[in-house]
C-alpha positions as CSV (number, residue, x, y, z in Angstrom):
1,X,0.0,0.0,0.0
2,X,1.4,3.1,-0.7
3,X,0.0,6.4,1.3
4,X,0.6,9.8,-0.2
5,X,0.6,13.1,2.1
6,X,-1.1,15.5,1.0
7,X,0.8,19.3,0.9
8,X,0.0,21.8,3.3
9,X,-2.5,23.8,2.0
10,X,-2.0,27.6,1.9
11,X,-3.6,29.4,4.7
12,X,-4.7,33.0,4.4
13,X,-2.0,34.0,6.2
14,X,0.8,32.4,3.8
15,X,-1.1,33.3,1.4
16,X,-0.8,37.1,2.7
17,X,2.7,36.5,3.4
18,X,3.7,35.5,0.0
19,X,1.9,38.6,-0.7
20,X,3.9,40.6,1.3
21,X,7.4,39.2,-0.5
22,X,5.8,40.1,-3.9
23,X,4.3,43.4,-3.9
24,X,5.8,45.0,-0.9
25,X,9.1,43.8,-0.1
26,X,10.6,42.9,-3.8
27,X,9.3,46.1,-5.0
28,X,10.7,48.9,-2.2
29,X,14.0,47.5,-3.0
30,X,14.1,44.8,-0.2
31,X,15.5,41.6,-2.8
32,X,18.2,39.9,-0.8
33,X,17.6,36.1,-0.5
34,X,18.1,35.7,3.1
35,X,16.1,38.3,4.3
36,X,12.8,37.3,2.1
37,X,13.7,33.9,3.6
38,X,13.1,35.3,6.7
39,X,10.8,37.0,6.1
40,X,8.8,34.2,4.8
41,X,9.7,31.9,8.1
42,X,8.1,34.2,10.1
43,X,4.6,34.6,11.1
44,X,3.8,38.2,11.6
45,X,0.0,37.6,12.8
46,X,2.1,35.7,16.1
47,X,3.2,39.5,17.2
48,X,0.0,41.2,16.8
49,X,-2.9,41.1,19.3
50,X,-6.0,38.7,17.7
51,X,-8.4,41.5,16.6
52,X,-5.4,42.7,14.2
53,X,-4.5,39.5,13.1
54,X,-6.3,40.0,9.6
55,X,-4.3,43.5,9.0
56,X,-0.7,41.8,10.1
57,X,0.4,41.9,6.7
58,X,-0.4,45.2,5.6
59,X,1.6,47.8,4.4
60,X,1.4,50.2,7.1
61,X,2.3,49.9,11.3
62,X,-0.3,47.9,12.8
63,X,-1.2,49.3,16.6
64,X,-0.4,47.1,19.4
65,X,-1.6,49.1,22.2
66,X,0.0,51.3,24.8
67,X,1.4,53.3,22.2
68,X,3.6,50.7,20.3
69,X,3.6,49.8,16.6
70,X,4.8,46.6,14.8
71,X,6.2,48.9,12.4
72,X,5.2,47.7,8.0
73,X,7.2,44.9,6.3
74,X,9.0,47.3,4.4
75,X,10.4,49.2,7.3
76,X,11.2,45.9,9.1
77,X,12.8,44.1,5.9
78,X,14.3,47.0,4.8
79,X,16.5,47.4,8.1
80,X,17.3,43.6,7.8
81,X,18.9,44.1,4.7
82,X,21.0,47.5,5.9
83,X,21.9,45.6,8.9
84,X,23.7,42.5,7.1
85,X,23.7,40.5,10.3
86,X,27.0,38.4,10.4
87,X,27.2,35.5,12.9
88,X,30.4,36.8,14.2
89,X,28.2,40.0,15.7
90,X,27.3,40.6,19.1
91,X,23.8,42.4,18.6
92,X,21.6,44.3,20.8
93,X,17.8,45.2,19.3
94,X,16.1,48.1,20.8
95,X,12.5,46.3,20.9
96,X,9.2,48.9,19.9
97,X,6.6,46.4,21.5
98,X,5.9,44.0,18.8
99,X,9.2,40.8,19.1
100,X,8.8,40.8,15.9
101,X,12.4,42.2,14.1
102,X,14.0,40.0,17.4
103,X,12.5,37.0,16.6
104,X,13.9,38.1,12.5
105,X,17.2,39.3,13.9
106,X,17.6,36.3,16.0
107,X,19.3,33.1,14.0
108,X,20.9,35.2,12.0
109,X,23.9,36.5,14.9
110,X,26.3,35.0,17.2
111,X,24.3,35.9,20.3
112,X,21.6,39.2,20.5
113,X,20.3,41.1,23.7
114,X,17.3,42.8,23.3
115,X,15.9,45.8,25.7
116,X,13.3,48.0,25.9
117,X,13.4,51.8,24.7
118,X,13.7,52.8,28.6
119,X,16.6,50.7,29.3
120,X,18.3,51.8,26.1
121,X,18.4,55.4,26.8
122,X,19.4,55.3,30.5
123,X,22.3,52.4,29.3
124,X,20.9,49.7,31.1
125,X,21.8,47.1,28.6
126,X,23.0,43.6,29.4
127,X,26.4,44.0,28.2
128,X,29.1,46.5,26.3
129,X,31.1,46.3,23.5
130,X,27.7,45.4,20.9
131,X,28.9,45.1,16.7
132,X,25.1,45.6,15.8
133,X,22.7,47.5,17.3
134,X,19.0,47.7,15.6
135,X,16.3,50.3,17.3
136,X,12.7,49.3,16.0
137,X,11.6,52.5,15.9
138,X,12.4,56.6,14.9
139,X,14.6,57.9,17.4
140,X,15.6,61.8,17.2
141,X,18.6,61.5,18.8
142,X,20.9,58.7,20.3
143,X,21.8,59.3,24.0
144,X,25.0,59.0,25.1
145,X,24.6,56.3,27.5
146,X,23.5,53.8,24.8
147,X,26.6,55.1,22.5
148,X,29.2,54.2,25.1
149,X,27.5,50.5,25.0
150,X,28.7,50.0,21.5
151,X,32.5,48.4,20.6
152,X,34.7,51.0,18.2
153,X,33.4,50.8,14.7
154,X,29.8,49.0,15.6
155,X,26.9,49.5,13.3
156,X,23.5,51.4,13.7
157,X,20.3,50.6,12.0
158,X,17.4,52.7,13.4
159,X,14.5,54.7,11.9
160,X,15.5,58.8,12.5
161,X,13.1,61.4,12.9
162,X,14.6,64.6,10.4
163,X,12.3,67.4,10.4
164,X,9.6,65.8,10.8
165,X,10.0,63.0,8.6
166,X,11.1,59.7,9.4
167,X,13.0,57.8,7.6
168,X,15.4,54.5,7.8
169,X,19.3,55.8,8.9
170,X,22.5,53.4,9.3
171,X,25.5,54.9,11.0
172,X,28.9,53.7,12.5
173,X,30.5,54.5,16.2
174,X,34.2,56.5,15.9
175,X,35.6,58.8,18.1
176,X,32.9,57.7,20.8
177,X,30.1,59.2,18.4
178,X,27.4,58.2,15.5
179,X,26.8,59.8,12.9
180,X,23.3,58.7,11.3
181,X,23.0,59.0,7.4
182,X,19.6,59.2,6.1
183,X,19.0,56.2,3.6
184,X,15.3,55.6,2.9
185,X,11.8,58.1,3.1
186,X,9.8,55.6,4.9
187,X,7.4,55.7,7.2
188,X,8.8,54.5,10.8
189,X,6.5,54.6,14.4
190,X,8.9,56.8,16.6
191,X,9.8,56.0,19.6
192,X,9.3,58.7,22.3
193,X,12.2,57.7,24.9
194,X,14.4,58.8,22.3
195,X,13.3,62.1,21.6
196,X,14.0,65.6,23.0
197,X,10.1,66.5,22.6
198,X,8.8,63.2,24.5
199,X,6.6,63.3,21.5
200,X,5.0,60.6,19.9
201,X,4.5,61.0,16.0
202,X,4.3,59.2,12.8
């Protein structure tokens, strides 16, 4: 006798999710293999409370309450890609609420530490000398206290808040500073701790 399993069949959700590799990600730009990959691995509608489960994939933050964001697939894959995790790094994620870009970030690192935007900007981190740092959210500034965290020569990927606009900025410590560079106009939830107005915008 000879039995024959049947394939999985597609869900609505990887059906979305396929979706959301095709017209979103693949066209803003976001084509490396490894992060689609990811991408695809992981279920966004498992980070988002059950009455936005049906809007997890679309192209814009999706609330979580209590002021936090799990920020659009293009913001998320897009700071994936900057971030070229190597499995050398020592990473630290600055979390906005969701788990999601953690649970991305995650397999894809030698080890990764991941803290809240309060800990961040006092320094209360679990370690020093990070090679990666990723904030999930817009920060205006970066405090000092999170700076001196980071080994010589580490790399930044965060959303920064310019005038108003946000946008997604990579940067590098030297000389005990970074320097953010504007890369991408997109839209990114900002997170308040960081910013000198204590305002929340988007």
């Amino acid at each position: 006798m000879t039995i024959v399993e049947e394939s999985p069949k597609n869900t609505p959700f990887a059906t979305a999710r396929k979706a959301m590799i095709d017209s979103q990600l693949r066209t803003s730009g976001v084509n490396t293999e490894w992060v689609l990959k990811r991408m695809s691995a992981v279920a966004r509608e498992d980070f988002v409370p059950e009455s936005a489960k049906s809007v997890a994939y679309m192209d814009r933050a999706v609330p979580l309450g209590d002021g936090k964001y799990l920020a659009a697939p293009v913001v998320q894959g897009t700071m994936l890609q900057e971030a070229n995790p190597q499995m050398s790094d020592k990473a630290l994620l600055v979390d906005g609420g969701s788990g999601y870009l953690a649970e991305l970030l995650r397999p894809l690192v030698a080890s990764l530490d991941v803290v809240s935007a309060e800990n961040a900007v006092a320094g209360t981190v679990p370690s020093r000398g990070y090679d990666l740092v990723l904030i999930d959210g817009a920060v205006e500034h970066l405090p000092e206290a999170l700076v001196t965290q980071l080994a010589d020569d580490a790399r930044v990927i965060t959303g920064y808040m310019l005038n108003g606009v946000t946008r997604i900025a990579t940067g590098r410590k030297a000389a005990d500073e970074v320097a953010l560079l504007p890369i991408a106009e997109i839209g990114v939830p900002v997170l308040p701790e960081f910013n000198k107005a204590k305002a929340w915008s988007f």
